[in-house]
DSSP file (Angstrom, degrees, kcal/mol; ACC not computed):
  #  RESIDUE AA STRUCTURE BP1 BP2  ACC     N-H-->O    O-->H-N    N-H-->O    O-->H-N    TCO  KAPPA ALPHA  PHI   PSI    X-CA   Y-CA   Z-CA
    1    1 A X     >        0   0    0      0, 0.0     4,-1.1     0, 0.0     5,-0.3   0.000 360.0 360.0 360.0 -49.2   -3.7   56.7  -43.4
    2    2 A X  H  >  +     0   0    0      2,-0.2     4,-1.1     1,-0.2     5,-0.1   0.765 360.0  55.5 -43.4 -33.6   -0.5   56.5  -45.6
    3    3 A X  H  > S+     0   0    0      1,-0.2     4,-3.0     2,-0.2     5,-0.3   0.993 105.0  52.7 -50.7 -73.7    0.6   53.8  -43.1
    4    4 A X  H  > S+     0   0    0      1,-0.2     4,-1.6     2,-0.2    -2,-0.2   0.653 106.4  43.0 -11.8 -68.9   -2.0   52.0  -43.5
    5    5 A X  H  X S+     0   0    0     -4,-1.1     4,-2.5     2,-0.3    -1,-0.2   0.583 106.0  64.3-112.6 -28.4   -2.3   51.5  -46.7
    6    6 A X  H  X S+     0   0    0     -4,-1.1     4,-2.7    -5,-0.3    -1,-0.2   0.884 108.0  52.9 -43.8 -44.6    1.7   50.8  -47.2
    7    7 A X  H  X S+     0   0    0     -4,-3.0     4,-1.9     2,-0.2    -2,-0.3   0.960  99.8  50.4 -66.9 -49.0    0.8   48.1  -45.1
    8    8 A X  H >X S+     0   0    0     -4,-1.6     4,-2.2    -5,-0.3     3,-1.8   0.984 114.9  54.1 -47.1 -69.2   -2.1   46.6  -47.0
    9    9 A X  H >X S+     0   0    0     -4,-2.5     4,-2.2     1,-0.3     3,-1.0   0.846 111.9  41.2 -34.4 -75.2    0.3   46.7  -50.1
   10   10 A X  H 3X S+     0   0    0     -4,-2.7     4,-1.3     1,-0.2    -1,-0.3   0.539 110.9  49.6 -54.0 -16.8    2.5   45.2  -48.7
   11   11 A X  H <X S+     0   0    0     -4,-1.9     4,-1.4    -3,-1.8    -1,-0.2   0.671 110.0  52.4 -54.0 -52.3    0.9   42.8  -47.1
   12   12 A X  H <X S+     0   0    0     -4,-2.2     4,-1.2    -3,-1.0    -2,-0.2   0.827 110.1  56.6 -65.6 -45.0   -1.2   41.7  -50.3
   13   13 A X  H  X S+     0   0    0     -4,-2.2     4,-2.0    -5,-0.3    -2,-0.2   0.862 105.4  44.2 -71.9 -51.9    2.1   41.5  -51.9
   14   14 A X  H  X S+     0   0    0     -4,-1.3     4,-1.8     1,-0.2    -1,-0.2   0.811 116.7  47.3 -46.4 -44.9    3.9   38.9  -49.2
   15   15 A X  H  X S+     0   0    0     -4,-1.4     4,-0.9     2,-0.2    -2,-0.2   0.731 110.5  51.0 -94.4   5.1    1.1   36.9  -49.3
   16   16 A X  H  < S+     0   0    0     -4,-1.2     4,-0.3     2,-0.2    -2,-0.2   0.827 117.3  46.9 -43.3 -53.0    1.1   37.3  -53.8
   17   17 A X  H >< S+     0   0    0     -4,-2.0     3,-3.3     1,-0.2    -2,-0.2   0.983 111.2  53.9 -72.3 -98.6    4.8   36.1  -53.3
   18   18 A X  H >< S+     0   0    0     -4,-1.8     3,-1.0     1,-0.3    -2,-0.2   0.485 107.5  40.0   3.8 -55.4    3.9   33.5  -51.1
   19   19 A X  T 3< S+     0   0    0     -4,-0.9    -1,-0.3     1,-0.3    -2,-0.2   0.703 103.4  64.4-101.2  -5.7    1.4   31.5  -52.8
   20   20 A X  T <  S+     0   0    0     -3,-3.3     2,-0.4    -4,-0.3    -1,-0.3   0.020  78.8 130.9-104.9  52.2    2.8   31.5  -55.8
   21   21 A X    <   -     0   0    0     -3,-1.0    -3,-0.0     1,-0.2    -4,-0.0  -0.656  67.3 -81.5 -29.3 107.3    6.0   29.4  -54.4
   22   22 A X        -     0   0    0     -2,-0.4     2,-0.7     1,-0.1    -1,-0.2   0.223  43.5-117.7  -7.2 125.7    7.3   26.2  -56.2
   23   23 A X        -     0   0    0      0, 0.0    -1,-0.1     0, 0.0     0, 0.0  -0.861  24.7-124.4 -86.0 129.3    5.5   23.0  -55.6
   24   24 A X        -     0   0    0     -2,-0.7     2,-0.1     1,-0.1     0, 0.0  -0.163  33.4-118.6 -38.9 145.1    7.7   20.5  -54.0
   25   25 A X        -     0   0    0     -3,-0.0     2,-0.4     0, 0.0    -1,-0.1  -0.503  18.7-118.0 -90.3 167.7    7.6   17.5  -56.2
   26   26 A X        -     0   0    0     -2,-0.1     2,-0.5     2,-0.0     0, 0.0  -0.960  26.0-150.2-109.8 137.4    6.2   13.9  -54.8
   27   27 A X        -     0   0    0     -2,-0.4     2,-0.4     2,-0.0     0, 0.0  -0.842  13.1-172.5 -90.4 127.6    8.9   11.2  -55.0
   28   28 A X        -     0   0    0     -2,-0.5     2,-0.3     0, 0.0     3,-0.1  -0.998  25.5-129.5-123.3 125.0    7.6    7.6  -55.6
   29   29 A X        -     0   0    0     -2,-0.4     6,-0.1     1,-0.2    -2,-0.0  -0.646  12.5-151.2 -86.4 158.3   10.1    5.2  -55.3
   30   30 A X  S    S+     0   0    0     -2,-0.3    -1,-0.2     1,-0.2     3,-0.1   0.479  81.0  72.7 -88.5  -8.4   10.0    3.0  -58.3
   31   31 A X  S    S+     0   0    0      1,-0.3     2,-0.7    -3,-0.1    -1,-0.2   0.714  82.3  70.3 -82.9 -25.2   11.4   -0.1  -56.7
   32   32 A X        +     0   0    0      1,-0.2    -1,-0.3     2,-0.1     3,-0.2  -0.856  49.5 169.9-123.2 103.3    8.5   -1.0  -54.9
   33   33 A X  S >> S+     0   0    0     -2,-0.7     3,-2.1     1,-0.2     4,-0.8   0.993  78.2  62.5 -48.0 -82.2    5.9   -2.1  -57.2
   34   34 A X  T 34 S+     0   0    0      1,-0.3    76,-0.2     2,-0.2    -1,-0.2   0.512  85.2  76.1 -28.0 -36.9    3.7   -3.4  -54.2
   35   35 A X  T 34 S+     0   0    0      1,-0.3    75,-4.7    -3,-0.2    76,-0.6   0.814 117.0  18.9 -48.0 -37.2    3.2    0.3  -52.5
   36   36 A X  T <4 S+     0   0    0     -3,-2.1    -1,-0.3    73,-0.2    -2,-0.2   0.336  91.3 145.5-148.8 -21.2    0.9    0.9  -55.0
   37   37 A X    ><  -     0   0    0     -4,-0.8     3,-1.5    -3,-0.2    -3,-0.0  -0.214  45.6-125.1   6.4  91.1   -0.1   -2.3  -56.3
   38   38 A X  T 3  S+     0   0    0      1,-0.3    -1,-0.1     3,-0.0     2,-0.1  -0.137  93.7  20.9 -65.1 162.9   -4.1   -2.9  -57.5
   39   39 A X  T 3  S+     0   0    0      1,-0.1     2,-0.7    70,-0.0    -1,-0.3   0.155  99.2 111.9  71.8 -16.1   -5.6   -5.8  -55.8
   40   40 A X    <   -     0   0    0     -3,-1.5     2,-0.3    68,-0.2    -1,-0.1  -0.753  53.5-148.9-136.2 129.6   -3.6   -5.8  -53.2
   41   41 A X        -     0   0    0     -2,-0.7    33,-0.6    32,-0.1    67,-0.2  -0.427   6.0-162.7 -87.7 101.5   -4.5   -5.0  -49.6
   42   42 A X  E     -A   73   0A   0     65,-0.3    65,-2.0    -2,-0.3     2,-0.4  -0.342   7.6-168.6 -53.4 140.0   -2.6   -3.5  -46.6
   43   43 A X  E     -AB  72 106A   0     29,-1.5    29,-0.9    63,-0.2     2,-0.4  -0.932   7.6-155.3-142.0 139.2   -3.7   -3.7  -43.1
   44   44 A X  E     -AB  71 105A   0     61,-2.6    61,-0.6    -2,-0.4    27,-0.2  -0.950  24.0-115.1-125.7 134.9   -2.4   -1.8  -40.4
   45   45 A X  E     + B   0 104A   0     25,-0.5    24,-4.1    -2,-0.4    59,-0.3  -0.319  28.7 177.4 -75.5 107.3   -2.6   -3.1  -36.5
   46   46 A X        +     0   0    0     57,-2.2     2,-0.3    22,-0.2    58,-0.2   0.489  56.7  82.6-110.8 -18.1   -4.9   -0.8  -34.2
   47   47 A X  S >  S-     0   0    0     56,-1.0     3,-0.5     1,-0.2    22,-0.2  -0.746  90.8-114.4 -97.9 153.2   -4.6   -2.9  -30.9
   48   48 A X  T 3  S-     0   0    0     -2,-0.3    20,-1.0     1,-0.3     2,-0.4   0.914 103.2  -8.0 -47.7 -66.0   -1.6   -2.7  -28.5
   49   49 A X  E 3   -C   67   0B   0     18,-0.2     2,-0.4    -3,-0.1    -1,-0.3  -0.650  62.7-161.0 178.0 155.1   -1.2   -6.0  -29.7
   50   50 A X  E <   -C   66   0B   0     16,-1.7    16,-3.4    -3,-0.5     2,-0.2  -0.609  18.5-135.7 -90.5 125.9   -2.8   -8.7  -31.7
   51   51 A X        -     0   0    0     -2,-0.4     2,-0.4    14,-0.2    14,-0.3  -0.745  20.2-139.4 -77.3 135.3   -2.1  -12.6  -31.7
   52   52 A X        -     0   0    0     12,-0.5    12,-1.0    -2,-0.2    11,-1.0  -0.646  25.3-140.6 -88.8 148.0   -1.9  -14.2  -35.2
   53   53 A X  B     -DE  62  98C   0     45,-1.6    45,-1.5    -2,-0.4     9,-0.2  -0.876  22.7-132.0-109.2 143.0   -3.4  -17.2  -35.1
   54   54 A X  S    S+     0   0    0      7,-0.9     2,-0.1    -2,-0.4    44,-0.1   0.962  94.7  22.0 -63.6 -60.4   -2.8  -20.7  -36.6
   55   55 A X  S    S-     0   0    0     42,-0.1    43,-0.3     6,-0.1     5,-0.1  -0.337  93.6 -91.5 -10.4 120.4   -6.7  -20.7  -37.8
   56   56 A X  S    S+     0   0    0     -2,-0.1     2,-0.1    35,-0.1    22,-0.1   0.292  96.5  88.7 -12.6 -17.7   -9.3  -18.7  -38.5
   57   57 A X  S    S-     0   0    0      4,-0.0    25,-0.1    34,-0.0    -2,-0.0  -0.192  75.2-131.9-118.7 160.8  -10.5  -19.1  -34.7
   58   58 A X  S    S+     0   0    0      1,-0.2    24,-0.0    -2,-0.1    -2,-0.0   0.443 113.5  57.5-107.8  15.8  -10.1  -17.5  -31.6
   59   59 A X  S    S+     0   0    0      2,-0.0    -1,-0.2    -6,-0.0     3,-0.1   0.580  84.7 104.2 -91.4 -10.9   -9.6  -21.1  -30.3
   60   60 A X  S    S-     0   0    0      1,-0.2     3,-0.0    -5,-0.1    -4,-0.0   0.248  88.1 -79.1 -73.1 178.2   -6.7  -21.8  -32.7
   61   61 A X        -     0   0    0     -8,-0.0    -7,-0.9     2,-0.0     2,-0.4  -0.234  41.8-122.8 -78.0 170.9   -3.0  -21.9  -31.4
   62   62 A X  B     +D   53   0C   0     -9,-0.2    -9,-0.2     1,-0.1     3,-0.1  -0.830  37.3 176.6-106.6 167.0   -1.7  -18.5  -31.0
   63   63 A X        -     0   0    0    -11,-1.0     2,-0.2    -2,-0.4   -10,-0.2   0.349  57.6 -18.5-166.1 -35.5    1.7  -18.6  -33.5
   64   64 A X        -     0   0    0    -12,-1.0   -12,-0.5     2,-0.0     2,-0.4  -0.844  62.3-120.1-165.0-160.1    3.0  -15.0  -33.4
   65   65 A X        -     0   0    0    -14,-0.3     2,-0.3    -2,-0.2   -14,-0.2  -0.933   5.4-154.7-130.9 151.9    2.1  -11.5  -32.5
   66   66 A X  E     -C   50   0B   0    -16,-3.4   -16,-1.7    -2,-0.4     2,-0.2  -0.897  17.9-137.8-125.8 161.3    1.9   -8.0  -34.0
   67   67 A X  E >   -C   49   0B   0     -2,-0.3     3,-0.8   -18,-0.2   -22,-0.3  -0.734  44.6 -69.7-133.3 148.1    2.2   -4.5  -32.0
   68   68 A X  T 3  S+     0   0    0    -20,-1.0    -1,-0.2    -2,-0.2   -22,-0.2   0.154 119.4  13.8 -20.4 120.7    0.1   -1.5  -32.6
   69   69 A X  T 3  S+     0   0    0    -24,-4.1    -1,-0.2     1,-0.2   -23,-0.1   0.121  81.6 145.6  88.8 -28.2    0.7    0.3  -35.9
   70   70 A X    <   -     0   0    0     -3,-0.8   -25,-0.5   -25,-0.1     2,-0.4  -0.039  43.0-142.1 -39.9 151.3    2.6   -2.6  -37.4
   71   71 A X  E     -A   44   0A   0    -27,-0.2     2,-0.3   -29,-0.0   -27,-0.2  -0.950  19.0-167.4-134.7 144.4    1.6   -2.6  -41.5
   72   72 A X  E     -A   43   0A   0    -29,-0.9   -29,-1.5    -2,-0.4     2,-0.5  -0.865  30.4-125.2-132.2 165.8    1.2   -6.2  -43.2
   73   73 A X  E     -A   42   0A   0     -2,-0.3     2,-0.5   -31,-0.2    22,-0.2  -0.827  41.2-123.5-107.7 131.4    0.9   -6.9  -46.6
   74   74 A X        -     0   0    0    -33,-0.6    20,-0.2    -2,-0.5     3,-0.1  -0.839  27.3-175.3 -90.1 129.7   -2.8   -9.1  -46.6
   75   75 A X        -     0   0    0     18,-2.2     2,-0.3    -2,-0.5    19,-0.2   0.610  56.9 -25.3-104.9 -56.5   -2.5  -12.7  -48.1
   76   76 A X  E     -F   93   0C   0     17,-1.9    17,-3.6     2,-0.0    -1,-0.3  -0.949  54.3-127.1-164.2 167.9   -6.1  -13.9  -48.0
   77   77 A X  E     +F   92   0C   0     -2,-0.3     2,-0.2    15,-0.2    15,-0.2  -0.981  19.7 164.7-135.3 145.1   -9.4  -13.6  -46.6
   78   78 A X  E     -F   91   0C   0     13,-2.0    13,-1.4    -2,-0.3     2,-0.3  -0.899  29.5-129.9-173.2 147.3  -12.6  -15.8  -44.8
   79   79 A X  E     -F   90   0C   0     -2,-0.2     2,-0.5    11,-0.2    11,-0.2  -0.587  29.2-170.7 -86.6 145.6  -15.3  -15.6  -43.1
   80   80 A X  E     -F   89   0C   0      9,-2.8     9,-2.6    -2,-0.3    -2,-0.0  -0.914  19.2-131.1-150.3 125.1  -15.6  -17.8  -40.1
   81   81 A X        -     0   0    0     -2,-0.5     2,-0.8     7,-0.3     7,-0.2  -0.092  27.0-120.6 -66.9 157.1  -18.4  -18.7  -37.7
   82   82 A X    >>  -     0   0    0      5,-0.3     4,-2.6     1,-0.1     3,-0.6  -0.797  13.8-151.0-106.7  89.9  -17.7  -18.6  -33.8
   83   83 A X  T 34 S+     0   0    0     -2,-0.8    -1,-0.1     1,-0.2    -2,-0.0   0.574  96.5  37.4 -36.3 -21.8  -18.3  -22.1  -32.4
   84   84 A X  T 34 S+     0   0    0      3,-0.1    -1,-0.2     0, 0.0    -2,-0.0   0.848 129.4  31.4 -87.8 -46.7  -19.4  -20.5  -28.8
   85   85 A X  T <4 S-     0   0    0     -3,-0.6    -2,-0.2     2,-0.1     3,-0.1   0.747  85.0-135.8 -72.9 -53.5  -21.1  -17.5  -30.2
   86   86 A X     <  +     0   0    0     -4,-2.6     2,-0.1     1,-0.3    -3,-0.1   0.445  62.7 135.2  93.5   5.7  -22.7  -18.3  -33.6
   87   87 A X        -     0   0    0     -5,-0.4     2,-0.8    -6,-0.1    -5,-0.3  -0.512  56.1-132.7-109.7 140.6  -21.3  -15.0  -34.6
   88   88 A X        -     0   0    0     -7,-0.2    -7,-0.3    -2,-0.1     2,-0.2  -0.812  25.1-165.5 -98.5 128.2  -19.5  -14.7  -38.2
   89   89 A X  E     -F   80   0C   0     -9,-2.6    -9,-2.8    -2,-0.8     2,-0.3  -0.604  18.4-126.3-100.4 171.6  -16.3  -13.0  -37.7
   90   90 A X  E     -F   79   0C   0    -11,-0.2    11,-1.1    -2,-0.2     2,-0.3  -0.906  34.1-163.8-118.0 143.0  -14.2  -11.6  -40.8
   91   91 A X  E     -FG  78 100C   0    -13,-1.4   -13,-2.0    -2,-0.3     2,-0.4  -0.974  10.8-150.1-150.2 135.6  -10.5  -12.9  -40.8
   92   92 A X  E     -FG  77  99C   0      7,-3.6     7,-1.7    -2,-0.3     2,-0.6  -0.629   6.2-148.2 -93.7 123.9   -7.2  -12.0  -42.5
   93   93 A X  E     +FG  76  98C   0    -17,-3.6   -18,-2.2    -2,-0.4   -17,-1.9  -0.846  23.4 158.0-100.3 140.5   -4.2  -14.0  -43.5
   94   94 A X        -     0   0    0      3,-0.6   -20,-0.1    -2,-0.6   -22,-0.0  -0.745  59.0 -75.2-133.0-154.7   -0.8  -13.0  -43.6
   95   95 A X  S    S+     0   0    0    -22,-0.2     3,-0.1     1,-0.2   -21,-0.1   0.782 128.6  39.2 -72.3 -35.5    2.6  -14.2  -43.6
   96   96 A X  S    S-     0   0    0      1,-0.4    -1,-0.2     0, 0.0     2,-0.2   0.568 124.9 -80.2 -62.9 -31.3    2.6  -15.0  -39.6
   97   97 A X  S    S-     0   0    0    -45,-0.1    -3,-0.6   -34,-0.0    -1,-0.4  -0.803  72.1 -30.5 134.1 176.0   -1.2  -16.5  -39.4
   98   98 A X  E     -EG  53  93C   0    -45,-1.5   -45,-1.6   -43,-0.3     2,-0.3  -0.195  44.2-168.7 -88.0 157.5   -4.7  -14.8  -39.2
   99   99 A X  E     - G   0  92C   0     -7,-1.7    -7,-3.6   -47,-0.2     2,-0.3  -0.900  22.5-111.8-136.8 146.5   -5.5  -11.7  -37.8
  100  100 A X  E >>  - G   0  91C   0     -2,-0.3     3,-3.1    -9,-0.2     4,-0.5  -0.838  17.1-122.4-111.9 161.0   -9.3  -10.3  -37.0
  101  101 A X  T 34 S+     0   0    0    -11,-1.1     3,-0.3     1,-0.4     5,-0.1   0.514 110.0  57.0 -56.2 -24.8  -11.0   -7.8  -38.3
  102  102 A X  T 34 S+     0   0    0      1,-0.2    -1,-0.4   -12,-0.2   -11,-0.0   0.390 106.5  59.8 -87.7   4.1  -11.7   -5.9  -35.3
  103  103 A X  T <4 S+     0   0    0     -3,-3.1   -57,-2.2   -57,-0.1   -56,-1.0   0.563 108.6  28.3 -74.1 -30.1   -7.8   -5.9  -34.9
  104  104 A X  E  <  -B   45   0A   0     -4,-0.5     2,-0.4   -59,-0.3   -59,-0.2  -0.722  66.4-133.3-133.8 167.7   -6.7   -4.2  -37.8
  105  105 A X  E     -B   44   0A   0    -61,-0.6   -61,-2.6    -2,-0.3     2,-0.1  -0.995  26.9-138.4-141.5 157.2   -8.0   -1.7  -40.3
  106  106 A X  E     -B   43   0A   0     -2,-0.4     2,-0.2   -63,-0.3   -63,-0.2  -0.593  20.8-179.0-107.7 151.2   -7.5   -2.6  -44.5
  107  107 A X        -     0   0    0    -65,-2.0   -65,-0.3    -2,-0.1    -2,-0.0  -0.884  31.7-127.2-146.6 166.9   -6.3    0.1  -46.9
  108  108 A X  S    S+     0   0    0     -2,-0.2     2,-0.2   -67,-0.2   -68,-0.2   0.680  86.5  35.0-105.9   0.4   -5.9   -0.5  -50.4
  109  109 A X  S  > S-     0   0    0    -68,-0.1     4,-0.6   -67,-0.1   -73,-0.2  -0.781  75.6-123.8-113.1 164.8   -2.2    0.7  -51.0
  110  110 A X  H  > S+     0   0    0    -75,-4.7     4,-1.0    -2,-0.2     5,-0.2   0.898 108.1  62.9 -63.3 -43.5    0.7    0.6  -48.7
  111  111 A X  H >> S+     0   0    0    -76,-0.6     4,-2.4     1,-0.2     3,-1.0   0.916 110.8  42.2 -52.1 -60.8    1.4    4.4  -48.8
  112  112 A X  H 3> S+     0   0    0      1,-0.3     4,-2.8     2,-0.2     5,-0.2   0.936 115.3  51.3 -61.8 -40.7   -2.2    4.8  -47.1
  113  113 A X  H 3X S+     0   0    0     -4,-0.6     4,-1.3     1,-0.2    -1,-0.3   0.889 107.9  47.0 -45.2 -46.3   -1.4    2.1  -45.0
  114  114 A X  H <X S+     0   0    0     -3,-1.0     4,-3.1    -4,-1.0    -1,-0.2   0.759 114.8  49.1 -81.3 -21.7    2.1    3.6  -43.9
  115  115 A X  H  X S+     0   0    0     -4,-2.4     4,-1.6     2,-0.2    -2,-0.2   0.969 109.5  57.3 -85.8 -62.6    0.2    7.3  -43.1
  116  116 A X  H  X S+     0   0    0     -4,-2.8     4,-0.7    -5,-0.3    -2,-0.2   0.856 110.7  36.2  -3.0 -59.9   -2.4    5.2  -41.2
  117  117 A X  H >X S+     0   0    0     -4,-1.3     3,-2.7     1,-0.3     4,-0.9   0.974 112.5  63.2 -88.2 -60.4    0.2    3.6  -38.7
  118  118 A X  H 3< S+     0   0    0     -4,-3.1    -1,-0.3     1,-0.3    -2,-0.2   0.594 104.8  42.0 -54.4 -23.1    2.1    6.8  -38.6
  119  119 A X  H 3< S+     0   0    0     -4,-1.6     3,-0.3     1,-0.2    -1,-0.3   0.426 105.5  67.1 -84.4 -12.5   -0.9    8.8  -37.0
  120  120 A X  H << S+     0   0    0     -3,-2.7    -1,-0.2    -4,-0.7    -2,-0.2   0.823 107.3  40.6 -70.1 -55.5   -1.5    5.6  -34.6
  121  121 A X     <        0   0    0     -4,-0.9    -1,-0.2     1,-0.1    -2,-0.2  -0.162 360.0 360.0 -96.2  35.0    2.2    6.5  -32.8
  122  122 A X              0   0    0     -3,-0.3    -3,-0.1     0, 0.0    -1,-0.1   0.497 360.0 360.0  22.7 360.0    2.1   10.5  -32.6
């Protein structure tokens, strides 16, 4: 019984010690404004890989491509009708050409952005 109850102590005691451990501090680098940035929108690349387009369109020239996980800084936005379909797709500019919605997924910081793509590559 004396065992026992050495054990409990101690036991209660390790995890006492334990939880009250230092919190690591969060580093933010200060040099990049943009991580963290209101208004302005990340989107990070869920398909193997996505064509940017000259256009809004899925007839437009194709202009560049981006690979699975890739994070973009988001330019602009429009909605745009499908001349075959009738169907309004949602479409993203960035620095290469537009990307669609069902290609990507939007965050509103980078940091979310960057946790995003990391859980995309395992």
């Amino acid at each position: 019984m004396k065992k026992l109850s050495t054990f409990a102590v101690l036991l209660f005691l390790s995890v006492l010690l334990g939880a009250c451990s230092k919190e690591k501090p969060i580093v933010l680098n200060a040099d990049d404004i943009q991580a963290l940035t209101p208004g302005v929108e990340w989107a990070v690349v869920t398909e193997p890989y996505a064509a940017f387009r000259e256009e809004p369109a899925f007839e437009s020239t194709v202009m560049a491509h981006a690979r699975k996980a890739d994070v973009l800084e988001v330019k602009g936005k429009t909605l745009s009708k499908d001349s075959l379909t009738s169907r309004t797709f949602t479409w993203y500019k960035f620095d290469q050409g537009w990307l669609e919605l069902s290609a990507i997924v939007i965050y509103d910081n980078r940091l979310k952005a960057q946790k995003a793509a990391l859980s995309l590559n395992p």
